[in-house]
C-alpha positions as MATLAB code, in Angstrom:
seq = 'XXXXXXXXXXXXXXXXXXXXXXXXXXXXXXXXXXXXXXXXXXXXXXXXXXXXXXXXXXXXXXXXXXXXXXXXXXXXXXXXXXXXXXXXXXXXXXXXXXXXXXXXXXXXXXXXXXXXXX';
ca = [
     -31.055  -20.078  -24.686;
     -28.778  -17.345  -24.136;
     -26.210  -16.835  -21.014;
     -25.578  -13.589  -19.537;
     -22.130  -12.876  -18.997;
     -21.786  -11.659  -15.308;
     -18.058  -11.172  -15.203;
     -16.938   -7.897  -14.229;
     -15.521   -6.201  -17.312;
     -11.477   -5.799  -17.144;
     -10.953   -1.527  -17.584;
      -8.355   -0.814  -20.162;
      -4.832    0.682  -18.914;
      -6.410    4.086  -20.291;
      -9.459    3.669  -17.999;
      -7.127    3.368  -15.142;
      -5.472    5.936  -15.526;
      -8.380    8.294  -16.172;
      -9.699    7.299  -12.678;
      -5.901    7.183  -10.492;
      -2.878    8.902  -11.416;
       0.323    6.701  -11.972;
       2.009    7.040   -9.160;
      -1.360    6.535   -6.790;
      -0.969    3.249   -8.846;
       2.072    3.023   -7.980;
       1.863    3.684   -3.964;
      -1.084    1.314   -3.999;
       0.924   -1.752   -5.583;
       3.936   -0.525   -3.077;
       1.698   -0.560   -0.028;
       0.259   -4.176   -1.138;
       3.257   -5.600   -1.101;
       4.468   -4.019    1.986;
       0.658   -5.389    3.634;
       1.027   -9.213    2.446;
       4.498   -9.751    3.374;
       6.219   -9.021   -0.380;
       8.382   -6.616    1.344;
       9.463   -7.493    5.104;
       9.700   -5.248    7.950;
      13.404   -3.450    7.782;
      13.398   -4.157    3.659;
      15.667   -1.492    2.102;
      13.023   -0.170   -0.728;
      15.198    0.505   -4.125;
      13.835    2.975   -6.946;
      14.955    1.427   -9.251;
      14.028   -2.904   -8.612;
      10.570   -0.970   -7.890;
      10.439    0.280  -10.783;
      11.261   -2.299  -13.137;
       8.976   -4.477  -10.914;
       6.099   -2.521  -11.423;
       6.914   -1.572  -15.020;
       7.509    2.672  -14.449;
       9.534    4.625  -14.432;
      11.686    5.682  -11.611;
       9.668    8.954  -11.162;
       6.210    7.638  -10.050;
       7.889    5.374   -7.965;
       9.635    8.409   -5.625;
       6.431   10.021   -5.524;
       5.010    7.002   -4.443;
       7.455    6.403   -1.562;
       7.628   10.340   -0.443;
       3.524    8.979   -0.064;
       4.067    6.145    1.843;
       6.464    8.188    4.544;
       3.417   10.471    4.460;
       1.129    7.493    5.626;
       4.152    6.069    8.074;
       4.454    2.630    6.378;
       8.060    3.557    5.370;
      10.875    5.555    6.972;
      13.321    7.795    4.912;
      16.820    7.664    6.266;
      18.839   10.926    4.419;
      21.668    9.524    2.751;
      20.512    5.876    3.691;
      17.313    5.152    1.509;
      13.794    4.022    2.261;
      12.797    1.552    4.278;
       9.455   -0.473    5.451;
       8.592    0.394    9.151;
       8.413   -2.530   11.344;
       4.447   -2.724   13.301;
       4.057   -4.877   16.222;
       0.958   -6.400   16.502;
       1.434   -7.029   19.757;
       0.370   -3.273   20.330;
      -2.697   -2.524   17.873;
      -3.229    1.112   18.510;
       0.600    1.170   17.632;
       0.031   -0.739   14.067;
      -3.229    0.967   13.079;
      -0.988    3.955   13.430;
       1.464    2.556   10.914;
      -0.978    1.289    8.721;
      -1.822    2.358    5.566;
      -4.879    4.549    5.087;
      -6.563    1.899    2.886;
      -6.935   -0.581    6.380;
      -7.421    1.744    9.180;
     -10.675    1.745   10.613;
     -12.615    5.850    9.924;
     -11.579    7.937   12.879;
     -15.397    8.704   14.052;
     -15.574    4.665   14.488;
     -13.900    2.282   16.836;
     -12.202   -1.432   15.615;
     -14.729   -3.971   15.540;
     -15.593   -5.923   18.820;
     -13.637   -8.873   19.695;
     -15.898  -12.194   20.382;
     -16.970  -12.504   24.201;
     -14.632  -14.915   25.389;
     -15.651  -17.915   27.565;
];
């Protein structure tokens, strides 16, 4: 009898590429840290510890964060640095705002219902 092997196959770091450029890599690994907590609210974001982190070089990592002010999940403070935007959830029209593209809810569509409560 033979078994099927059903796992997803794993792309090669030259598939990757070929689908996302480096530094989209890059801003995505930056914004899920920033999303589970990696990086706190206020957290002074360094080139540099990013980049040896993530395993680039310092270049996609600038591109990256010039993307992230873009999206409003970091603030750039001239002469200062970059830093992660604090998002109140007490206010959730104010974080969806602040939130990365990748968890916003499509414009044309409204956040889900909350339950009915009793």
């Amino acid at each position: 009898m033979t078994t099927l092997n059903l796992r997803k196959p794993t792309a090669s770091p030259l598939e990757i590429l070929q689908n996302q450029s480096l530094t989209m890599l890059v801003q995505n690994e930056i914004e899920r840290m920033i999303v589970s907590g990696e990086l706190g609210a206020g957290a002074k974001l360094s080139e540099n510890s990013i980049a040896m982190r993530v395993g680039v070089s310092r270049g996609p990592v600038r591109e990256a964060l010039r993307g992230l002010e873009q999206t409003g999940l970091v603030r750039v403070e001239k002469n200062r640095g970059v830093f992660v935007r604090s998002c109140r959830l007490t206010r959730p029209m104010k974080f969806m705002n602040c939130a990365p593209p990748s968890i916003r809810w499509p414009a044309a569509s409204s956040p889900p219902a909350s339950p009915p409560s009793n």
